[in-house]
N, C-alpha and C positions, 0 to 999 in steps of 0.2 A: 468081527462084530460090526455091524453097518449103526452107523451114528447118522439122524436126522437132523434137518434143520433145528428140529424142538429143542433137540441137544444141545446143537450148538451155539443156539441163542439164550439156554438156559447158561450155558457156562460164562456168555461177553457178557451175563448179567450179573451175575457170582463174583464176575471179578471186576464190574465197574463199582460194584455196591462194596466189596472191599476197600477199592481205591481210594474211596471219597474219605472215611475216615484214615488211613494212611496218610492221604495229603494232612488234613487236618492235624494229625498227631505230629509230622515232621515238619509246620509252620509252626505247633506250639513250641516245640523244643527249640528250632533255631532260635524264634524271638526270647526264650529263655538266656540261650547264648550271646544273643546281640545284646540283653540287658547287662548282660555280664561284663561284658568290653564297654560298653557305652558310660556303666556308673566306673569303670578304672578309668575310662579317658574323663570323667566328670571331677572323679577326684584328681586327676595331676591337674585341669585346667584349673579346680578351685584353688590349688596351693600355689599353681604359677600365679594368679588375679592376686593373694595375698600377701603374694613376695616381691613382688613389682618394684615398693619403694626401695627394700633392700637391694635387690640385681641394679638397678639403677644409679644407684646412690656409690655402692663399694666395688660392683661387676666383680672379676676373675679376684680382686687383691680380701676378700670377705672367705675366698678358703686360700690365701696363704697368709693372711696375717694371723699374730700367735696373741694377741693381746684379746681378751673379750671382759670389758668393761661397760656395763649397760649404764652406770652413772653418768660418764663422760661420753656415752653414745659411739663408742669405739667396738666393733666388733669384728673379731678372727675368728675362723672355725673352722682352721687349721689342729688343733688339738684333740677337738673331737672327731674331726676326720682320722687322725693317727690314733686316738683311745680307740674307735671301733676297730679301723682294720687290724690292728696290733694283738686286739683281746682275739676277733675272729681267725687272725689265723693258728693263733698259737691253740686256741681250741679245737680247730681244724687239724691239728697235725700231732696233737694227745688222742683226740675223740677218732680219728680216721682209721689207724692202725687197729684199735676195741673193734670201730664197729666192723671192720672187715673181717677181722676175726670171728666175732660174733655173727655175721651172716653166713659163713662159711661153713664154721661147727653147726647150725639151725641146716643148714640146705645140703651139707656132707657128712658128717661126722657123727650127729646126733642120734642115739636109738631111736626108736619108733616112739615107745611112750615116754620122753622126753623132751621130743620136736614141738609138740601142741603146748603144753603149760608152760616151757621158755621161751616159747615165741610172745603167748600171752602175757607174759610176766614181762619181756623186754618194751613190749608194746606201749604195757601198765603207767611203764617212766613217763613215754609219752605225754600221757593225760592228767599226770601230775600238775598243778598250775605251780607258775612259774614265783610267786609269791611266795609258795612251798619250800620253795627251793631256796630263796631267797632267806629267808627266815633259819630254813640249816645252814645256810653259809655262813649267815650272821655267829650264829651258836654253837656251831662244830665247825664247819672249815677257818673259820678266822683264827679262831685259838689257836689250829693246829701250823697255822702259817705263822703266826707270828713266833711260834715255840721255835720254830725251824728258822725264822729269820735271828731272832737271839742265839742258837745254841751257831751260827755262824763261822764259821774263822774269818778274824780280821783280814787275812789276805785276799778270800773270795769277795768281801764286802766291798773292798777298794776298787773290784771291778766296776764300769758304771753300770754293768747290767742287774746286779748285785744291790748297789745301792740303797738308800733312801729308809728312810724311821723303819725302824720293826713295830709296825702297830697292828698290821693283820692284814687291811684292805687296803687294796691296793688291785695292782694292773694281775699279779697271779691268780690274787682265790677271785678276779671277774672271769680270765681263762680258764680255772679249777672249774668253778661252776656253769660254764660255758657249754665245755666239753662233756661233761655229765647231763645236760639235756640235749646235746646235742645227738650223742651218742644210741638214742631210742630210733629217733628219723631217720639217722644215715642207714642203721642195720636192718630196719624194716625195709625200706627200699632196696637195700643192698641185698637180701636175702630173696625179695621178690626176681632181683635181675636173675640172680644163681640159678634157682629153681624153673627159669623161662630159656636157659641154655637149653637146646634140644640133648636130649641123651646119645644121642649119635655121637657126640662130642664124648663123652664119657667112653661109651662103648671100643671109639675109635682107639683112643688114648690107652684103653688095657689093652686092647687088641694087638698094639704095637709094643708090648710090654713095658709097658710105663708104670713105676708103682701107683699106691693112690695120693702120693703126696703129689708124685706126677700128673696125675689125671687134675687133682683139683689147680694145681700151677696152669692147665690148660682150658680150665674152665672159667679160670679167671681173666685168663688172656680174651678167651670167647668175647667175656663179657666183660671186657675193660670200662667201653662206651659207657654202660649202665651203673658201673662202681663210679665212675668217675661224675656222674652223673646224681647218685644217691649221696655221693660228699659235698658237692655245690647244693643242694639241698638242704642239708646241717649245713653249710656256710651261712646260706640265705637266712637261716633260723639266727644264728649269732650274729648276723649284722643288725636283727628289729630288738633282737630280747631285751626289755627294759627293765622290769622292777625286781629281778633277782640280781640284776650288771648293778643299778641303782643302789642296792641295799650295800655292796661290799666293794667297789671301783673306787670308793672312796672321793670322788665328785670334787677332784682340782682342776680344771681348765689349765695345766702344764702341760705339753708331750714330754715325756722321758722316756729314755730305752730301757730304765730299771722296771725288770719284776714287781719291787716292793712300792717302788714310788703309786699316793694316791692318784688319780688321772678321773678323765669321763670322757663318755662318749656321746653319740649324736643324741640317740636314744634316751638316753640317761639326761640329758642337758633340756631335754623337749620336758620330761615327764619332770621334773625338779622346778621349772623356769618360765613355764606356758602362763603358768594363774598368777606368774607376780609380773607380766609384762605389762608395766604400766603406759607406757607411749607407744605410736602405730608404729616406728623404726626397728625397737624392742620386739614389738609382737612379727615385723615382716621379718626380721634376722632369725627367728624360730621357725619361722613358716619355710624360709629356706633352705635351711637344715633339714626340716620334713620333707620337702619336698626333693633333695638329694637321696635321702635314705629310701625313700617311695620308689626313686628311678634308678637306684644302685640294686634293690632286694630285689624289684619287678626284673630287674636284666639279667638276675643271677638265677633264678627259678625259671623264667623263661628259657636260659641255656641250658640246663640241667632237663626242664624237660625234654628239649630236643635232645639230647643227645640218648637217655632213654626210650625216645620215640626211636632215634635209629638204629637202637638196638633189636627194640622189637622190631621194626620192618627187616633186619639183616636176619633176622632166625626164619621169619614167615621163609623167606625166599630159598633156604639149603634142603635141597631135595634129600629126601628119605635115604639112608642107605641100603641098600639092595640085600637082599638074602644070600647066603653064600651057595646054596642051591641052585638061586635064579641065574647069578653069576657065570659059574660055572657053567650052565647050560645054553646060556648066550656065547661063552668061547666056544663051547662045543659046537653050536647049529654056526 
């Protein structure tokens, strides 16, 4: 077929006049993305400008001092540095083993017409607010913790991990409750990594006569990256959650390594403390505590996504496996 110049000036015209809007549409999206970084770098610079007096004043010794006294203008926050990490990891390592379970049975194990409305249903927790939760902890988890902390033996109590009034709240039901929201985000993710394993990996694994407790043992290895990746993700969540930690942590500026003992954390200490900081010292010592929790959560979801991103790019890249047909006929020729 013989193509004329008409042709071919009709086609560099088809596709400059598409151009134009492409460029357009991928200038709008970047600046969409540059607004995105620009207001996160706005907010850490506003919480650095408002913490200035505090960094200056206390520097390094404002998180390892244990005293936080706003009357005498003495401020630690050390306590609520040990309340967070303490609640999140013990959440972290209740909630980790469920959700892995739970994205496993979703992306291996599940019948067909079960897979859709327990995915839905696990998702559901998700969007539960966190005031929700708060509110049962108060009303059904606390009870059941404190029944457990009286019905105790004396011997385990004397432990210091054991310790501290049997009243409900405390450092457990902030963990209890932790790990039960956390538990919705790690499995959602965690199920998406599963199901983005290429099946070759499955195939591979029967092939070699692996059973399927085998296969998925190798499915999960595939995609360690991505589990690993969906659990700093529920970490990230338990280092901000405030008004459910708030309602049942029981809000003592103590560190204790007891369960029972009441404790607080960053979170908790910002959302209880903000509306009563009567002087600018008071109000910078809050703003630095925000603004450590701001640069702890951003570093934990930042690494969580990379590590998911190189999951997906490590599947992009494993070529197909070959037909046993094709195979065969390449030894052959």
């Amino acid at each position: 077929m013989i193509q004329g110049p008409g042709f071919k000036n009709s086609v560099r015209r088809s596709r400059s006049d598409r151009r134009g809007p492409d460029a357009l549409f991928r200038r709008a999206t970047g600046a969409v993305a540059t607004l995105v970084i620009l207001l996160a770098a706005a907010i850490a610079f506003e919480l650095l400008r408002l913490s200035r007096l505090s960094i200056e004043k206390f520097g390094l010794k404002f998180w390892t001092g244990k005293i936080w006294d706003p009357v005498s203008g003495e401020f630690g926050a050390s306590p609520f540095l040990w309340g967070t990490l303490y609640s999140s990891i013990l959440a972290l390592l209740v909630a980790g083993p469920i959700a892995i379970g739970i994205a496993v049975f979703l992306s291996e194990l599940a019948p067909g017409g079960w897979r859709r409305p327990l995915s839905f249903l696990t998702e559901l927790l998700a969007a539960i607010p966190s005031i929700v939760y708060g509110l049962w902890g108060v009303f059904v988890l606390v009870p059941l913790i404190r029944k457990l902390e009286t019905g105790m033996p004396e011997s385990l109590r004397k432990l210091p991990i054991f310790s501290g009034p049997p009243v409900g709240v405390g450092m457990l039901a902030a963990a209890a409750i932790l790990a039960i929201m956390v538990i919705p985000f790690s499995s959602a993710v965690a199920r998406e990594v599963l199901r983005a394993v290429p099946a070759s990996q499955r195939e591979a694994a029967y092939a070699l006569g692996a059973t399927r407790f085998e296969a998925i043992r190798a499915v999960l290895f595939h995609g360690r990256t991505g589990v690993i990746g969906a659990l700093l993700l529920g970490f990230g969540r338990a280092l901000g959650e405030t008004m459910a930690v708030t309602m049942v942590i029981g809000n003592n500026p103590k560190a204790s390594l007891s369960l029972f003992a009441p404790q607080h954390t960053m979170a908790a200490v910002l959302a209880n403390e903000f509306t009563e900081a009567a002087d600018d010292l008071y109000l910078a010592a809050l703003v630095e505590i925000g603004l450590v929790l701001f640069v702890v959560t951003l570093v934990v979801n930042a690494l969580s996504r990379l590590l998911i991103w190189s999951l997906e790019r490590g599947s992009r890249r494993i070529p197909p496996v070959a037909a046993p047909e094709a195979v065969s006929g390449a030894e052959a020729a």
